[in-house]
DRENGU-829201 format. One line per field, with one value per residue (C-alpha): residue in one letter; x, y, z; residue number from 1. Coordinates in steps of 0.001 Angstrom, whole numbers, plus 524288, in hexadecimal, padded with zeros to 5 digits. Example, Ala and Ser with C-alpha at 12.3 -4.5 7.8 and 13.67 -1.06 7.14 Angstrom:
REM residues 2
type	(A|S)
x	(8300C|83566)
y	(7EE6C|7FBDC)
z	(81E78|81BE4)
seq	(1|2)
REM end
This chain:
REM residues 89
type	(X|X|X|X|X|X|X|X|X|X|X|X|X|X|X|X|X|X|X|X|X|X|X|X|X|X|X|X|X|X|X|X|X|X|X|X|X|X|X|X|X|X|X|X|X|X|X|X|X|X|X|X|X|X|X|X|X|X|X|X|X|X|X|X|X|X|X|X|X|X|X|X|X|X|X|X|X|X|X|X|X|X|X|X|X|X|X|X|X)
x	(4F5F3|50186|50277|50E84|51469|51BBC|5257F|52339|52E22|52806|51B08|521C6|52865|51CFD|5150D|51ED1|52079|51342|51172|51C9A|5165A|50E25|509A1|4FB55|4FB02|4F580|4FF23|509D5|50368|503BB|5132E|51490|50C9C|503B4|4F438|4F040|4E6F8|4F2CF|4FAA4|4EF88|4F0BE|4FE08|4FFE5|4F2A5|4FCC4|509EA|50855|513BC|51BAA|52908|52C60|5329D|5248F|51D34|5261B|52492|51652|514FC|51C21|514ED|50863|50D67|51108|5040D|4FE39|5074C|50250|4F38F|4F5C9|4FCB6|4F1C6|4E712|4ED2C|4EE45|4E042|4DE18|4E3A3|4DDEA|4D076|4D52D|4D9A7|4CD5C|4C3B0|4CC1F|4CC09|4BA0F|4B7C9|4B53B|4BCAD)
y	(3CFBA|3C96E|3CABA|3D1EF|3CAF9|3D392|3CF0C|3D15A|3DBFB|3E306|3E216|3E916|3F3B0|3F708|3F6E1|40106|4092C|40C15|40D91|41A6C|41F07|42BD7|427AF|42058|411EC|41019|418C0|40F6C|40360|40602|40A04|3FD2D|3F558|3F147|3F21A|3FB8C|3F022|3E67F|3F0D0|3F3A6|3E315|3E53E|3EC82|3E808|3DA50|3DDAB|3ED88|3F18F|3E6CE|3E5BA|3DB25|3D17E|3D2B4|3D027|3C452|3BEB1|3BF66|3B8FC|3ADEC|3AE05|3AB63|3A3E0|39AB2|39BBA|396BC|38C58|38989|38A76|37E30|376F9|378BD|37619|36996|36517|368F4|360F9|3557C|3561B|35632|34C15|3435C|3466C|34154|334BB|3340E|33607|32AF1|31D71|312F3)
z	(109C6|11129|11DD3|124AC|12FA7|13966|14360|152F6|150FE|14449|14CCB|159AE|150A8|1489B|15539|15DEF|14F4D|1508F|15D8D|15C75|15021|14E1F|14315|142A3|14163|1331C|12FE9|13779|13338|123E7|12423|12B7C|1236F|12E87|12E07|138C2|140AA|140C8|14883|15153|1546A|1551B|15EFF|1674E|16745|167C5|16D1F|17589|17293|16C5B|1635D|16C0E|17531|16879|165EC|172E6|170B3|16446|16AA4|1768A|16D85|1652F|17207|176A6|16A54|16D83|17A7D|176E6|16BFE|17698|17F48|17551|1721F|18109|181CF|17674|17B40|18919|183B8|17C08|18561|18DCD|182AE|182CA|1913B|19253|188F5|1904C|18917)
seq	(1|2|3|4|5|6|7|8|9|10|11|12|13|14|15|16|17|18|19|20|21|22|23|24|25|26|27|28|29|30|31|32|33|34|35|36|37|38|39|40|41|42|43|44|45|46|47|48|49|50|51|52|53|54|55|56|57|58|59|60|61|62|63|64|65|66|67|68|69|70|71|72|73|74|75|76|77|78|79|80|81|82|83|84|85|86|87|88|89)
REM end
């Protein structure tokens, strides 16, 4: 089955849709075409956020990501360099 992508918008409307809806969320999730347990995750991440919060986020990890390679490969070099440095030539 292919997998649906859904923009940080779609995921903020669909998110404050259900939040003002009586009806009950298999209900919601099958006219949205969302499985019940991905909406759950949904909104345990981005609940209570709009879509520009929810953008901001996804950049803000996808920095950090950034960041933790960047480290790692200091790291990497420093032990590196310290190998080099313990052997006695």
């Amino acid at each position: 089955m292919k997998k649906k992508r859904y923009s940080n918008e779609e995921i903020a409307r669909i998110l404050e849709a259900g939040a003002s809806t009586n009806k009950s969320v298999e209900e919601f999730c099958r006219e949205h075409g969302v499985h019940p347990q991905t909406y759950y995750g949904w909104k345990k991440k981005f609940g209570g956020m709009s879509g520009d919060e929810v953008q901001r986020l996804r950049q803000l990890e996808q920095e950090n990501g950034r960041l933790k390679r960047a480290l790692a490969d200091a790291m990497l070099d420093n032990q590196i360099l310290k190998e080099l440095n313990a052997k006695k030539w």
